[in-house]
N, C-alpha and C positions, 0 to 999 in steps of 0.2 A: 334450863341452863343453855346457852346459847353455844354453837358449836364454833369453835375459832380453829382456823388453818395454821396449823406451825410449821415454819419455813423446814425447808430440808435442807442438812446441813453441806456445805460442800463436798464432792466425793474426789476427788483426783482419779480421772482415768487415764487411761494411754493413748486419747486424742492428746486431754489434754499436755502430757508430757512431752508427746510428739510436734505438739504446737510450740510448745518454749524452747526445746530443740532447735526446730526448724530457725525461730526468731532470734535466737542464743549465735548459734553459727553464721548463721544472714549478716548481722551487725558485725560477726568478725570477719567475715569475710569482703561486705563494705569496708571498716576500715583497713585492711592491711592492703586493698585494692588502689587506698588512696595515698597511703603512706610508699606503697611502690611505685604510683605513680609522680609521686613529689620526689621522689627518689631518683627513679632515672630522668627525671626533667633536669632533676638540678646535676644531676652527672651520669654520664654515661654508663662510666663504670672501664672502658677500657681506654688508655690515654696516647698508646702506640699504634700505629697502624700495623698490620701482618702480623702483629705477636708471636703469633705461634710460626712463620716461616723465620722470623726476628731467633725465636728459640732454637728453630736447625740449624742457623748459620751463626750461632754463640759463640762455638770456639773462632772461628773465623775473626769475630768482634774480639774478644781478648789478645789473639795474634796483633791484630793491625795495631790495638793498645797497648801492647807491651814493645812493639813496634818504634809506635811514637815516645814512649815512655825513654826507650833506648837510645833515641833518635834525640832527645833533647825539643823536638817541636813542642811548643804554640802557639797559641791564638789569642790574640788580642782583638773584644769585640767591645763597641761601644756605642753611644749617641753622641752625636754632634749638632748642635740647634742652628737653623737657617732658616733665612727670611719668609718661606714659604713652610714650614715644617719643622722635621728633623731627618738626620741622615744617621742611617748604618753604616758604622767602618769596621771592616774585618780586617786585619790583618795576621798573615801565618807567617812564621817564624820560626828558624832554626835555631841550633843551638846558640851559634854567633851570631843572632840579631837578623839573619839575611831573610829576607822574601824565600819562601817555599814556592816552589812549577806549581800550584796547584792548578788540577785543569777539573772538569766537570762540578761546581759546587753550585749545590743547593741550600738555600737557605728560607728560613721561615720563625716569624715571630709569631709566637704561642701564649695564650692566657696561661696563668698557672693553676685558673679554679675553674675552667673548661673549654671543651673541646674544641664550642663554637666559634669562637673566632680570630681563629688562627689563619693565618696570616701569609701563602707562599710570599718569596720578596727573592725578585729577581738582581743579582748582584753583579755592578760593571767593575772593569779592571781599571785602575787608574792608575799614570802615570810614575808612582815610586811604589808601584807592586800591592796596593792598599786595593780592595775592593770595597764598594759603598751602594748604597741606594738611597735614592730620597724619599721618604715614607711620607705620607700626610699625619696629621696630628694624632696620637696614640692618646687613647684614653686613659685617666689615673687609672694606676694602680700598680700591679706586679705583670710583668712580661718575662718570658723566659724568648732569648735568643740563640739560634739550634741552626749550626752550618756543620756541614756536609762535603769533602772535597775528596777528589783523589791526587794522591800524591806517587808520582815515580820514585822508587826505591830498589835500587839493583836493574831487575831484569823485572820485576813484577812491581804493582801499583797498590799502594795502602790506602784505606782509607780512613779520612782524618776525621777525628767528631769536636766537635769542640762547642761549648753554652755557656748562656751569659746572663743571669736574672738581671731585668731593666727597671729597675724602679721610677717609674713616673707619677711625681709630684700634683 
């Protein structure tokens, strides 16, 4: 009678559990590497600059907004189309229609699905109190427009915030 080898049957040791571990974790840990990485590419995650100094000077920001609130100001922001572009016009406003002193204003046109390409835009005074800039062509989509001004008020200087989503066609 001839003698025939019978396989042995598999055993499960603690390589082996150690081994599907190791490759269990590995593959999670590849994807949630890549999932973070598609993640902060496609946002940041933070969309203020200073935040947290933005946080210590909160109440400050409610004053100056209850400020203007009281005060009857705002702001009228828009686009304007010209032959070379488009133009930014700010206009601040009192309660009776008049031009606001605003002095130091900063302004900057902002994507509203990221960080990247935002936009400082330096704003001239013009002639019936309107401030403007001539931007080159904006690309479709949604822009948020975000000035920045200080206003004299009494003995002390408020400052004015005021935004504008820009819808481009």
């Amino acid at each position: 009678m001839p003698v025939t080898a019978t396989p042995k049957p598999f055993r499960l040791t603690g390589w082996h559990v150690f081994m599907l571990l190791c490759a269990f974790f590995g593959f999670m840990f590849i994807v949630n590497g890549i999932f973070l990485w598609a993640a902060l590419s496609s946002f940041p995650g933070e969309d203020e600059q200073k935040s947290y100094l933005q946080g210590l000077h909160y109440n400050e920001a409610i004053s100056a907004r209850r400020i203007q609130e009281e005060q009857g100001w705002s702001a009228q922001i828009g686009l304007t189309p010209t032959e070379t572009g488009d133009r930014l016009v700010v206009r601040f406003l009192d309660i009776d229609g008049s031009p606001l002193p605003a002095q130091d204003i900063e302004a900057q046109l902002r994507r509203t699905v990221t960080g990247a390409e935002d936009v400082p835009i330096d704003l001239q005074r013009g002639m019936d109190g309107d401030y403007f800039a001539d931007i080159s062509l904006l690309d479709k989509g949604v822009w948020e427009a975000r000035v920045q001004a200080i206003v004299p008020y009494g003995t002390d200087e408020v400052e004015f915030v005021a935004s504008k989503k820009l819808i481009i066609p």
